[in-house]
Structures are given as structure tokens and as C-alpha cells.
N, CA, C and O atoms as a GROMACS GRO file, in nm:
protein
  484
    1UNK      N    1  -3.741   0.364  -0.311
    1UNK     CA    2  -3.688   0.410  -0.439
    1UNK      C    3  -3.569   0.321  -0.479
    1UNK      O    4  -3.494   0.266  -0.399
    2UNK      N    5  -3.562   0.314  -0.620
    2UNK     CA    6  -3.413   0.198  -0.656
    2UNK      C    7  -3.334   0.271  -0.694
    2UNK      O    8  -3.350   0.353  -0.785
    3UNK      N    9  -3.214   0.250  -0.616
    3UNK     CA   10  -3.090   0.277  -0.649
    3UNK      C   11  -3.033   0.230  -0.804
    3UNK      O   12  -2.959   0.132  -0.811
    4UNK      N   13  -3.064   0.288  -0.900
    4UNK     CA   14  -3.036   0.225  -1.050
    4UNK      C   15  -2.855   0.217  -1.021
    4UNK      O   16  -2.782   0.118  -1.026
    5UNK      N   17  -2.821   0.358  -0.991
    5UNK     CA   18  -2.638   0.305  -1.004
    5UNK      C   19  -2.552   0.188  -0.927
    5UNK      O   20  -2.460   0.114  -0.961
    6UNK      N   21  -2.642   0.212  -0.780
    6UNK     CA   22  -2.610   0.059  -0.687
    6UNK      C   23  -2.608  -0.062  -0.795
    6UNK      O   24  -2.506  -0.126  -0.820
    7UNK      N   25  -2.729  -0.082  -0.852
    7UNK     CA   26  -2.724  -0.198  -0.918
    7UNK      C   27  -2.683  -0.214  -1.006
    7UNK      O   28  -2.662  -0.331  -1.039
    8UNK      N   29  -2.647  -0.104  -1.094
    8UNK     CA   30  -2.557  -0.134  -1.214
    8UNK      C   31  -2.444  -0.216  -1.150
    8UNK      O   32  -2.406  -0.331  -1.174
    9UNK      N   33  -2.390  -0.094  -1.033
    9UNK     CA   34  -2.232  -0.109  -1.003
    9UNK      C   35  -2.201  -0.289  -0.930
    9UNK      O   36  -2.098  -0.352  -0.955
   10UNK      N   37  -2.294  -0.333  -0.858
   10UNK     CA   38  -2.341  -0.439  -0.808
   10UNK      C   39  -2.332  -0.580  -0.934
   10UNK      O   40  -2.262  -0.681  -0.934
   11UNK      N   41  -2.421  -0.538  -1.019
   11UNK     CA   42  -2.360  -0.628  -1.125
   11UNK      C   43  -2.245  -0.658  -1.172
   11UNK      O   44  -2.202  -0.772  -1.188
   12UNK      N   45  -2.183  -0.544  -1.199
   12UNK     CA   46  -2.011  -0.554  -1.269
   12UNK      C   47  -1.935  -0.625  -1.105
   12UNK      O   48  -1.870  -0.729  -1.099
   13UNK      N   49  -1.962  -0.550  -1.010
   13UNK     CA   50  -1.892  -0.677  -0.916
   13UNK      C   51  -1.969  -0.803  -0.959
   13UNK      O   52  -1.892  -0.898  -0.972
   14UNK      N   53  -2.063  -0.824  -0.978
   14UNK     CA   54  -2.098  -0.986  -0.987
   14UNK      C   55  -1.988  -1.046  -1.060
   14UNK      O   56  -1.898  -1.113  -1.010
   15UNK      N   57  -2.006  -1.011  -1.207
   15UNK     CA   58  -1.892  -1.049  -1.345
   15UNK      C   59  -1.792  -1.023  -1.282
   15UNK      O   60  -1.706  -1.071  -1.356
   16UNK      N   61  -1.736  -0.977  -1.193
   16UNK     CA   62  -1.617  -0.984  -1.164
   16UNK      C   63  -1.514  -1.060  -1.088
   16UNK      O   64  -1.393  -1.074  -1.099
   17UNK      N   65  -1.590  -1.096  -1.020
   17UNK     CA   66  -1.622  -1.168  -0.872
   17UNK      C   67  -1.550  -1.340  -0.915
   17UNK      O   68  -1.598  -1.405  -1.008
   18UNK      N   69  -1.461  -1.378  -0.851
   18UNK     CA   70  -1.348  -1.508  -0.924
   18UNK      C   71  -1.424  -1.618  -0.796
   18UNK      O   72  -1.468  -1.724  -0.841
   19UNK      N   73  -1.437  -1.596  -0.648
   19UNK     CA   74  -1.540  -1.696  -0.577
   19UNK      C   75  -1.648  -1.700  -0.623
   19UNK      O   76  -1.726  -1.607  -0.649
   20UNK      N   77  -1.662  -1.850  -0.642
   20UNK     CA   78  -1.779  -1.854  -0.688
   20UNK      C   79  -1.923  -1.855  -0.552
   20UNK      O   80  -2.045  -1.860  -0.570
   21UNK      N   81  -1.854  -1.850  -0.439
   21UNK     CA   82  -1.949  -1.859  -0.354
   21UNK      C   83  -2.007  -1.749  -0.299
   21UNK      O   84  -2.114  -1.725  -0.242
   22UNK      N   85  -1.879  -1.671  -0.339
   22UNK     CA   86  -1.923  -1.488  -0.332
   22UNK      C   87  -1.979  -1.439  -0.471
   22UNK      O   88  -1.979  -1.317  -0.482
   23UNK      N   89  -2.025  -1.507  -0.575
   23UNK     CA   90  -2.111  -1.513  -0.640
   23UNK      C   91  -2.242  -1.537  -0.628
   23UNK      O   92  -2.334  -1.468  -0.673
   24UNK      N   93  -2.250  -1.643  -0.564
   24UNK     CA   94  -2.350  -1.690  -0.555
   24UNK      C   95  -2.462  -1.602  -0.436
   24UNK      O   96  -2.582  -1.578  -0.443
   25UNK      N   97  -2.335  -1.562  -0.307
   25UNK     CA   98  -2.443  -1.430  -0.220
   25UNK      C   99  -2.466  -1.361  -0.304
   25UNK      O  100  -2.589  -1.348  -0.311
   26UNK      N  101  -2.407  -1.295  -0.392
   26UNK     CA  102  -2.421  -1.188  -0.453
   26UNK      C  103  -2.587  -1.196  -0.581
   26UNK      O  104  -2.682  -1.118  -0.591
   27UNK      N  105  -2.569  -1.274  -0.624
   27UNK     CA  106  -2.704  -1.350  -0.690
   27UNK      C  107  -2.796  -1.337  -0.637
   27UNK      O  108  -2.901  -1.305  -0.693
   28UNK      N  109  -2.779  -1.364  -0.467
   28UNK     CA  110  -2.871  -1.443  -0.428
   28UNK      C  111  -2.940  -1.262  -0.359
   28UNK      O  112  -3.020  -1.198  -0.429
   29UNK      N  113  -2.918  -1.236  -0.293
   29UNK     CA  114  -2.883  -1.043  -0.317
   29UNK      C  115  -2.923  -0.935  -0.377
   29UNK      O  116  -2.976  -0.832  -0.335
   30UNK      N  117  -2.894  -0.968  -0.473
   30UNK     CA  118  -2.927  -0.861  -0.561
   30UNK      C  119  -3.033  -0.900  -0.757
   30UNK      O  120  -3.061  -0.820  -0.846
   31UNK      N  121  -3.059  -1.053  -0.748
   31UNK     CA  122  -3.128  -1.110  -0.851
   31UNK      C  123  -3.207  -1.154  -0.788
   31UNK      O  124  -3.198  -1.179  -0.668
   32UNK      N  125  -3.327  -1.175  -0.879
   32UNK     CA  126  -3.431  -1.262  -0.789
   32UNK      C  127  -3.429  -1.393  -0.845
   32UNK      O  128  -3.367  -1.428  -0.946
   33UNK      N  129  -3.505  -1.467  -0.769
   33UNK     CA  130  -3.463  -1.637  -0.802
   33UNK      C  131  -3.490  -1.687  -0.908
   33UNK      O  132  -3.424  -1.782  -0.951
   34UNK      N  133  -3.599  -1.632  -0.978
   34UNK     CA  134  -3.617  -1.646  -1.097
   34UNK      C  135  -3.586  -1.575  -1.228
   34UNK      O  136  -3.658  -1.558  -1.326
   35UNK      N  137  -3.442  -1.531  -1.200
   35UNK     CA  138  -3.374  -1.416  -1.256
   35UNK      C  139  -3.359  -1.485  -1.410
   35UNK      O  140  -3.394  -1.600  -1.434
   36UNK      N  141  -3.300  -1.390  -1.510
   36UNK     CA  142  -3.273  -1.470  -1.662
   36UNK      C  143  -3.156  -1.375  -1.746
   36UNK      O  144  -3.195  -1.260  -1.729
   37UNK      N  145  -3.075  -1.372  -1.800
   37UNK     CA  146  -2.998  -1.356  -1.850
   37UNK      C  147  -2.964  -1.410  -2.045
   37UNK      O  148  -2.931  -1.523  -2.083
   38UNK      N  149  -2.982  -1.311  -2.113
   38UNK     CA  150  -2.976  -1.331  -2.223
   38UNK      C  151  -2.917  -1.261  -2.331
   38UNK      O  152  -3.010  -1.181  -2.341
   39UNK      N  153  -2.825  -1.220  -2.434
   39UNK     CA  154  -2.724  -1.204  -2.532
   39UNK      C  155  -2.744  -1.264  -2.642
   39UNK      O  156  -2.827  -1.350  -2.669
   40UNK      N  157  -2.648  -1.204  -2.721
   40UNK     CA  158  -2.660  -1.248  -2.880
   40UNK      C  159  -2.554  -1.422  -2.856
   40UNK      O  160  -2.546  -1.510  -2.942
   41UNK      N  161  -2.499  -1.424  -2.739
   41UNK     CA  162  -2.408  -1.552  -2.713
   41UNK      C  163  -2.429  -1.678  -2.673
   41UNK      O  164  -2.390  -1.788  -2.711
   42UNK      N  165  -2.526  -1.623  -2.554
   42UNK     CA  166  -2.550  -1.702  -2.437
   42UNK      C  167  -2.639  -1.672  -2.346
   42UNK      O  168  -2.648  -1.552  -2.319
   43UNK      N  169  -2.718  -1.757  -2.282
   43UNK     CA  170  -2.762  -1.716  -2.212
   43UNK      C  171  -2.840  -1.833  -2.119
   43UNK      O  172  -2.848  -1.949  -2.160
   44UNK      N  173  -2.882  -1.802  -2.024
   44UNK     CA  174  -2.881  -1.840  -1.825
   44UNK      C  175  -3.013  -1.813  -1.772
   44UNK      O  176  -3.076  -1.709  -1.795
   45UNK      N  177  -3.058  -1.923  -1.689
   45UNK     CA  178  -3.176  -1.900  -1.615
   45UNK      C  179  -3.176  -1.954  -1.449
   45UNK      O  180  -3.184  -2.070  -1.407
   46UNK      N  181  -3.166  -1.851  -1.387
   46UNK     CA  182  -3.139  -1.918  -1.209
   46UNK      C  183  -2.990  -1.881  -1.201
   46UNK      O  184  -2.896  -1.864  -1.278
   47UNK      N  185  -3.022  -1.875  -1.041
   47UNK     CA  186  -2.898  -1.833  -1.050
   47UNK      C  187  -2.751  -1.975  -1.091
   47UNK      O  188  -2.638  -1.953  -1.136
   48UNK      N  189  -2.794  -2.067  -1.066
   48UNK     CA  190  -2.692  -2.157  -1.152
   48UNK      C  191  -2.644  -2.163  -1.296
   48UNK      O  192  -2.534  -2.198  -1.341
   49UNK      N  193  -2.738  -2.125  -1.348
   49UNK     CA  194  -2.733  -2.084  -1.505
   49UNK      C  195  -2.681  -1.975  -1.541
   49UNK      O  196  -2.612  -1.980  -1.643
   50UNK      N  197  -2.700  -1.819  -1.461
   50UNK     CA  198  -2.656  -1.727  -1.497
   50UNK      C  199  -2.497  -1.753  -1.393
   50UNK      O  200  -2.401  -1.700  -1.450
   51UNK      N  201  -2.468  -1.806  -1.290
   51UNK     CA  202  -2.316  -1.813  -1.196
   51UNK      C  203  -2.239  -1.911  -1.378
   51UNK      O  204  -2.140  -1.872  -1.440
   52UNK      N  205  -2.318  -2.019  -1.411
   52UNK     CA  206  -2.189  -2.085  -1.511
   52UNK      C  207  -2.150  -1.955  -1.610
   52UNK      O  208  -2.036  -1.910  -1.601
   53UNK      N  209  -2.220  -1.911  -1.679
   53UNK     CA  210  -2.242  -1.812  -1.744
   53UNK      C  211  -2.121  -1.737  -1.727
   53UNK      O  212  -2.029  -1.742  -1.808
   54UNK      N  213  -2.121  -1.664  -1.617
   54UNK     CA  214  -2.017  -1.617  -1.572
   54UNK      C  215  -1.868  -1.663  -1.549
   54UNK      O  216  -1.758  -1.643  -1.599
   55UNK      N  217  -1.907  -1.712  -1.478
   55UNK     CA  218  -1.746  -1.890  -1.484
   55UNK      C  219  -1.695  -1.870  -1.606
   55UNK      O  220  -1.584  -1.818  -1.613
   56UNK      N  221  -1.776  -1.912  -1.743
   56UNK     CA  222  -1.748  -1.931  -1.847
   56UNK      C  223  -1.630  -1.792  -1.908
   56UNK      O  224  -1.514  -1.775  -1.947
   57UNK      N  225  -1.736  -1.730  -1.885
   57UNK     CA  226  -1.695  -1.570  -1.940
   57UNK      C  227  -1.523  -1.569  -1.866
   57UNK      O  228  -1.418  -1.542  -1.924
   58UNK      N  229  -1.540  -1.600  -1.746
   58UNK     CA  230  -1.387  -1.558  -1.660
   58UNK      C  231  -1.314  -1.686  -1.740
   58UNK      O  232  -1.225  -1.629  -1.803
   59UNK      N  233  -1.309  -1.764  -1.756
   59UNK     CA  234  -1.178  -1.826  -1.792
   59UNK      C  235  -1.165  -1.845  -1.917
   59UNK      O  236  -1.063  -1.908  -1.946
   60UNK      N  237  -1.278  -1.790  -2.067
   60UNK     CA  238  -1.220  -1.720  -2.139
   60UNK      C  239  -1.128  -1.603  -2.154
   60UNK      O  240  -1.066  -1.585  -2.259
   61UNK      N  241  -1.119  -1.536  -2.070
   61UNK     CA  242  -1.086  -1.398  -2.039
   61UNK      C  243  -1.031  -1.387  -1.908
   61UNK      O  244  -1.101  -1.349  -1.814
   62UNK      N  245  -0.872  -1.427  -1.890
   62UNK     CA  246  -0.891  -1.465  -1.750
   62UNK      C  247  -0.820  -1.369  -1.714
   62UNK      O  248  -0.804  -1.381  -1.592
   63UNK      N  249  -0.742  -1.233  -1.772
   63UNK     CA  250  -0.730  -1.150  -1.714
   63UNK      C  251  -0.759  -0.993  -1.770
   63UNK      O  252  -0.692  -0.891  -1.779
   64UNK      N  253  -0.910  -1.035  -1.805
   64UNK     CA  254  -0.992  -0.924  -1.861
   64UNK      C  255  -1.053  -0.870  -1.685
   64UNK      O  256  -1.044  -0.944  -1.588
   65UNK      N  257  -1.113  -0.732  -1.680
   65UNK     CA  258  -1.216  -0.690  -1.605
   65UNK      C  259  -1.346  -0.650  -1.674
   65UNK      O  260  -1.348  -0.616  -1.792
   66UNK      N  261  -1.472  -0.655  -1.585
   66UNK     CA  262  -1.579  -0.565  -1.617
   66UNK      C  263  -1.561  -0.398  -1.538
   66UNK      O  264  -1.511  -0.362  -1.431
   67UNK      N  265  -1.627  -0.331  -1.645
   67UNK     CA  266  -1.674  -0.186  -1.624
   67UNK      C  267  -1.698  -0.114  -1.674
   67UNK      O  268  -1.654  -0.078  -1.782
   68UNK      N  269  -1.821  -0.041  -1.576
   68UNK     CA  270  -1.880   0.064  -1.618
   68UNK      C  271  -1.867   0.158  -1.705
   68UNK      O  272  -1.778   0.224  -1.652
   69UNK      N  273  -1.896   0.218  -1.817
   69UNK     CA  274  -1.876   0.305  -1.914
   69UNK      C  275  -1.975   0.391  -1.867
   69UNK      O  276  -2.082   0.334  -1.843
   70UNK      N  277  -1.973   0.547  -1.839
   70UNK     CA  278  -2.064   0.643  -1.857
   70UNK      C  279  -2.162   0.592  -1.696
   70UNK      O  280  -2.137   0.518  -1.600
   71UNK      N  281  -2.280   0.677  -1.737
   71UNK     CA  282  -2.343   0.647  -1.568
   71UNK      C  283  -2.482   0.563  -1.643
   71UNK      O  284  -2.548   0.581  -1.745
   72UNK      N  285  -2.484   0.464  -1.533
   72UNK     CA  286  -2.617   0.404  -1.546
   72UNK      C  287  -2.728   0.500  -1.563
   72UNK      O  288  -2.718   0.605  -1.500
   73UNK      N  289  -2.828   0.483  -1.634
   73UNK     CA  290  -2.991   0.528  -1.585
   73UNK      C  291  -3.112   0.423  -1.592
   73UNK      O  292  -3.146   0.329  -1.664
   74UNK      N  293  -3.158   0.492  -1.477
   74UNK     CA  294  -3.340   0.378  -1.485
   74UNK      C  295  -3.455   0.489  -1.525
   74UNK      O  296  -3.467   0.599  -1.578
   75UNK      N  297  -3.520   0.396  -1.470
   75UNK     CA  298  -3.688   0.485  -1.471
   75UNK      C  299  -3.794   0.301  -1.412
   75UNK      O  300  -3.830   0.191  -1.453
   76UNK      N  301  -3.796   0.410  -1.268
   76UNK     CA  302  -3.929   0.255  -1.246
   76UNK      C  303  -3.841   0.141  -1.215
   76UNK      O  304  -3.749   0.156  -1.134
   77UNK      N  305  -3.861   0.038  -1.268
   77UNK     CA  306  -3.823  -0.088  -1.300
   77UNK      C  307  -3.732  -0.121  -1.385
   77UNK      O  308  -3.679  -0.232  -1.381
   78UNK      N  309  -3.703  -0.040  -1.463
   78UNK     CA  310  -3.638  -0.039  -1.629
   78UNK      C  311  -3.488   0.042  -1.557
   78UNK      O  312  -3.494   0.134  -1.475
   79UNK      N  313  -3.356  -0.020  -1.615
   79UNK     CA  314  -3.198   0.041  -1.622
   79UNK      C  315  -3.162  -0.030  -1.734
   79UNK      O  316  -3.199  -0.139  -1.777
   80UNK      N  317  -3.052   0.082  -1.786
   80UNK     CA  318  -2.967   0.056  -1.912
   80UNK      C  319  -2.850   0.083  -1.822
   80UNK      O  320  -2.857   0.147  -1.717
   81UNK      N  321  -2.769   0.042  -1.861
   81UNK     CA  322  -2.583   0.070  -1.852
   81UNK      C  323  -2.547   0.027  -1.932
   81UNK      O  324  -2.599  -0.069  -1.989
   82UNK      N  325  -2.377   0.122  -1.987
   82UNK     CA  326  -2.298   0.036  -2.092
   82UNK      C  327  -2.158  -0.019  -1.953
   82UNK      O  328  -2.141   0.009  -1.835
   83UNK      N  329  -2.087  -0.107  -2.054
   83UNK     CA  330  -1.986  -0.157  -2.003
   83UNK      C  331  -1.876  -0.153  -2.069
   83UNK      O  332  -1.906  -0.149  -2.188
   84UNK      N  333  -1.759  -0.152  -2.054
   84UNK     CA  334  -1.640  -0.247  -2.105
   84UNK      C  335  -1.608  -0.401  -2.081
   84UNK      O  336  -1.690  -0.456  -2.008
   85UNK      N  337  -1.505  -0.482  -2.127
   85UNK     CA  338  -1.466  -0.556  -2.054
   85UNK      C  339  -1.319  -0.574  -2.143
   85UNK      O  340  -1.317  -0.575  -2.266
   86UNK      N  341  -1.229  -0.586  -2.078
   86UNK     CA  342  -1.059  -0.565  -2.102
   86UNK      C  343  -0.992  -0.593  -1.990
   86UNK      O  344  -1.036  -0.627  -1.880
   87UNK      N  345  -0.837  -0.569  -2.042
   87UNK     CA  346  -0.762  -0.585  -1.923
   87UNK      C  347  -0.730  -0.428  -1.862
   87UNK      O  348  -0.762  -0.326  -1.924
   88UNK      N  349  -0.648  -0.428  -1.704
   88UNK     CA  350  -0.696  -0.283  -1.670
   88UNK      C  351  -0.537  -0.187  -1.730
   88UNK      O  352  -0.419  -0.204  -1.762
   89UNK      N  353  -0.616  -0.108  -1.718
   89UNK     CA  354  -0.522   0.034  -1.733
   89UNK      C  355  -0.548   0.051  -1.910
   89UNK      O  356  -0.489   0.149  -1.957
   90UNK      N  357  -0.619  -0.021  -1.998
   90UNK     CA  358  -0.685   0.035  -2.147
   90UNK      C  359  -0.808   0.032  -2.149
   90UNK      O  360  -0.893  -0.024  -2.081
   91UNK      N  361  -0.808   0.136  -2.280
   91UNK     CA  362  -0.958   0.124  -2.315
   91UNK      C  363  -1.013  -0.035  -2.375
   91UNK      O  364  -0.969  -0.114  -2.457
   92UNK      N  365  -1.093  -0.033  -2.314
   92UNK     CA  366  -1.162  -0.225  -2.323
   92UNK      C  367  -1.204  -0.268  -2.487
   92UNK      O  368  -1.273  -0.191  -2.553
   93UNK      N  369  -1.177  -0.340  -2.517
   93UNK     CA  370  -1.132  -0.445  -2.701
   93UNK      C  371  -1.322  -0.433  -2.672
   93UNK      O  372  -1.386  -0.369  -2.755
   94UNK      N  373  -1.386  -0.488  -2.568
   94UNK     CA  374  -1.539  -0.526  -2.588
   94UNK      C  375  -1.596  -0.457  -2.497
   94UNK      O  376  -1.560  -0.435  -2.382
   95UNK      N  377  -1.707  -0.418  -2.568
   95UNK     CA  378  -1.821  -0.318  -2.514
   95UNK      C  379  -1.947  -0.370  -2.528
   95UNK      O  380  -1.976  -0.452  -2.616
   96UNK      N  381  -2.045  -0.314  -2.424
   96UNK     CA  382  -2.158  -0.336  -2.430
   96UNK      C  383  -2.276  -0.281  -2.382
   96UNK      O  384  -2.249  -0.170  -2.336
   97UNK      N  385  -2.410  -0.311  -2.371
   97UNK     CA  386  -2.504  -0.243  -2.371
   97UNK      C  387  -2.586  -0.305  -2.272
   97UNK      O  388  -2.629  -0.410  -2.319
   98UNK      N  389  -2.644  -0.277  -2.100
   98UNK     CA  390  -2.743  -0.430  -2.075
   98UNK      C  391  -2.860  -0.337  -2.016
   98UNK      O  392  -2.850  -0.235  -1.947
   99UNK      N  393  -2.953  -0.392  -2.055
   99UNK     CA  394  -3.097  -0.330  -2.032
   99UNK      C  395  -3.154  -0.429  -1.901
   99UNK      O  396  -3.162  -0.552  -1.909
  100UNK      N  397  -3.176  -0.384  -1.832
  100UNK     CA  398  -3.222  -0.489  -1.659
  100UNK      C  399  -3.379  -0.414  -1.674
  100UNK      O  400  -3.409  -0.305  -1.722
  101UNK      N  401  -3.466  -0.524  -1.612
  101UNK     CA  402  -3.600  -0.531  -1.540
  101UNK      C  403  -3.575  -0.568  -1.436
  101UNK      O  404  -3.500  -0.661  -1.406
  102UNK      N  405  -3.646  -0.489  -1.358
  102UNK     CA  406  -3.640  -0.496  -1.154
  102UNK      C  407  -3.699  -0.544  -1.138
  102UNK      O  408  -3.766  -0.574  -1.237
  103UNK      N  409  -3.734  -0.592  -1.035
  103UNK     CA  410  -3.822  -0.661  -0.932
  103UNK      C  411  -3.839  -0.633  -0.772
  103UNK      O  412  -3.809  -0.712  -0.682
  104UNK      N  413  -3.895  -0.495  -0.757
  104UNK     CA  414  -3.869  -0.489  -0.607
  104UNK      C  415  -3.739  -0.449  -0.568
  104UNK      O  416  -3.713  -0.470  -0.450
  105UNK      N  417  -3.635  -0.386  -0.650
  105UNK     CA  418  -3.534  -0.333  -0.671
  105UNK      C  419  -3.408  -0.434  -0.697
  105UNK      O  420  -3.292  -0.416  -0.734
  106UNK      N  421  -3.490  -0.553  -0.658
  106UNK     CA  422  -3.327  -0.670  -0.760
  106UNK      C  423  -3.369  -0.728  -0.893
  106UNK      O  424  -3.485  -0.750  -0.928
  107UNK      N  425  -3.260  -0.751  -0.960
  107UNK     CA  426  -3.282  -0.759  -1.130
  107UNK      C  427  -3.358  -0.894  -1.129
  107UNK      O  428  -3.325  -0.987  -1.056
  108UNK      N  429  -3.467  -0.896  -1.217
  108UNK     CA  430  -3.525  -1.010  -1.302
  108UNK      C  431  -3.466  -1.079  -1.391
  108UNK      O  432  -3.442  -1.199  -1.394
  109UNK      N  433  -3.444  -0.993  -1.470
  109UNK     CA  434  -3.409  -1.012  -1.612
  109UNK      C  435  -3.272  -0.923  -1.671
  109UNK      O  436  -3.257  -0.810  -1.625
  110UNK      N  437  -3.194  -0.965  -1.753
  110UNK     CA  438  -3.047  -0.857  -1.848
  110UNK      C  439  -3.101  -0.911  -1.990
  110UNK      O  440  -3.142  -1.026  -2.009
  111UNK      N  441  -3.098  -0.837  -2.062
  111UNK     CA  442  -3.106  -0.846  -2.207
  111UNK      C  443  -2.960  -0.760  -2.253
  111UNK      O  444  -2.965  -0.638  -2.270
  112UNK      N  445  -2.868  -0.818  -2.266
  112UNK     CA  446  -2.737  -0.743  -2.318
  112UNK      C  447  -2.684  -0.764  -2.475
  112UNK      O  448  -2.669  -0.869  -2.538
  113UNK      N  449  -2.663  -0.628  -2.515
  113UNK     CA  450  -2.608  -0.593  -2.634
  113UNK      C  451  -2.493  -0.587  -2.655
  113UNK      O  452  -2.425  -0.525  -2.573
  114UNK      N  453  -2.430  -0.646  -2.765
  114UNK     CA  454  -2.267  -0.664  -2.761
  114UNK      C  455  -2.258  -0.540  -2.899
  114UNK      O  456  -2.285  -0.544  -3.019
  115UNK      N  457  -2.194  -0.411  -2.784
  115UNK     CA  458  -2.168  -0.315  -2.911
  115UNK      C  459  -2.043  -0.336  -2.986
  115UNK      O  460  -2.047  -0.311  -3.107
  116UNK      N  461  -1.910  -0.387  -2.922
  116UNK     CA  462  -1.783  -0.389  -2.979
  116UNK      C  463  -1.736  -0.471  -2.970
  116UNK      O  464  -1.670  -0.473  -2.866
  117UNK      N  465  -1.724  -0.595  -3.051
  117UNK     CA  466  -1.656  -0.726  -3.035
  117UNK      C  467  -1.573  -0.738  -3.091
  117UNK      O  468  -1.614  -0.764  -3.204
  118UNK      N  469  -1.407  -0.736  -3.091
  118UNK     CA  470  -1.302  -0.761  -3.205
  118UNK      C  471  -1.296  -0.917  -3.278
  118UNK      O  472  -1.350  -1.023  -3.245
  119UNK      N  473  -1.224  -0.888  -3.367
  119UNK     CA  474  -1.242  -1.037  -3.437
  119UNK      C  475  -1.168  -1.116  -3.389
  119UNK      O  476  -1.047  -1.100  -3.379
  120UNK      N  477  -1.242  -1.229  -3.345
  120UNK     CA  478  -1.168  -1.367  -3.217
  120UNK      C  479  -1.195  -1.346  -3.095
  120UNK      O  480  -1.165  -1.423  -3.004
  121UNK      N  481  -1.235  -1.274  -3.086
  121UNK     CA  482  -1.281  -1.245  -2.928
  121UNK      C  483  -1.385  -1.374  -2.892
  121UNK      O  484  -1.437  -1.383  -2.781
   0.00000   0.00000   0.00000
């Protein structure tokens, strides 16, 4: 059976995560190799593509966090979670939405929705 909240929570450590080599276990872990990553922004294929991805994101934002909003749910193969991402101790400037496909219980695929973006962000 898949742990849908493990893997939500598993992701936001990914985005969070400043080694990049403890990124890269973490990828390697919990995505499958032919994992993909995609947004209205940007988007990543492998885990090299989805680790820059990330990189990127952190040193725009270099003392923002990711997290969880509300509780993950799946069904099957299929999880939604929302997120924040801000600095800690407020409510987060950007929000979002990411829909994951499993694979054997590690993610394939993120299709993420950017619900709250301020202007300049």
C-alpha cells in the first residue's frame, strides 16, 4: 500500500534539502529514474533536470522554506498536496497545488499548479 503522506512529506524535504548530494539520494529514493517535473515555469526531466530545478528555485529564494498546507490525499497511483513556500514563522507570499503519478510507490511524474504568486516573485 502507498504511503500518499510519506511522499508528499518526502518531497517538501526534497525542495528543501540545500546538499545537493542529499538530494540527489533523495531522488534517487523516492523518484523513479525516469521521473518528470512540470509547471506553468519550468520544468525537468531525470533526476539532473528536476535536482537543477531545484538549485534554481533555492537561490532565488534563499531564505524561503517549502510546506505542506492541509493533508495530502491519493487514491492508487494518483496524490494531490498543496504547499506553501515563504520564509518561516508566516503565512507563505506562494502557494501551490502538485498532482504526483506513482510508480510502485515512488513519483513518476509532478504536474504543479501555482495558486498564489505575488507580483515579482
Amino acid at each position: 500500500m502507498t504511503d500518499h503522506v510519506t511522499i508528499a512529506r518526502r518531497y517538501i524535504d526534497l525542495w528543501n534539502e540545500r546538499a545537493q548530494n542529499r538530494r540527489r539520494d533523495l531522488l534517487s529514493e523516492f523518484w523513479t529514474a525516469d521521473a518528470s517535473y512540470v509547471d506553468p515555469l519550468m520544468k525537468g526531466d531525470g533526476p539532473d533536470g528536476i535536482d537543477a530545478l531545484i538549485s534554481g528555485v533555492q537561490q532565488r529564494f534563499p531564505d524561503f522554506k517549502f510546506s505542506l498546507i492541509g493533508e495530502p490525499n491519493g487514491y492508487g497511483e494518483h496524490l494531490r498536496f498543496s504547499w506553501g513556500l515563504g520564509p518561516d514563522g508566516i503565512d507563505s507570499p506562494i502557494k501551490g497545488t502538485d498532482f504526483a503519478v506513482l510508480k510502485d510507490g515512488r513519483i513518476r511524474s509532478i504536474t504543479g499548479f501555482l495558486d498564489q504568486v505575488p507580483a515579482g516573485a
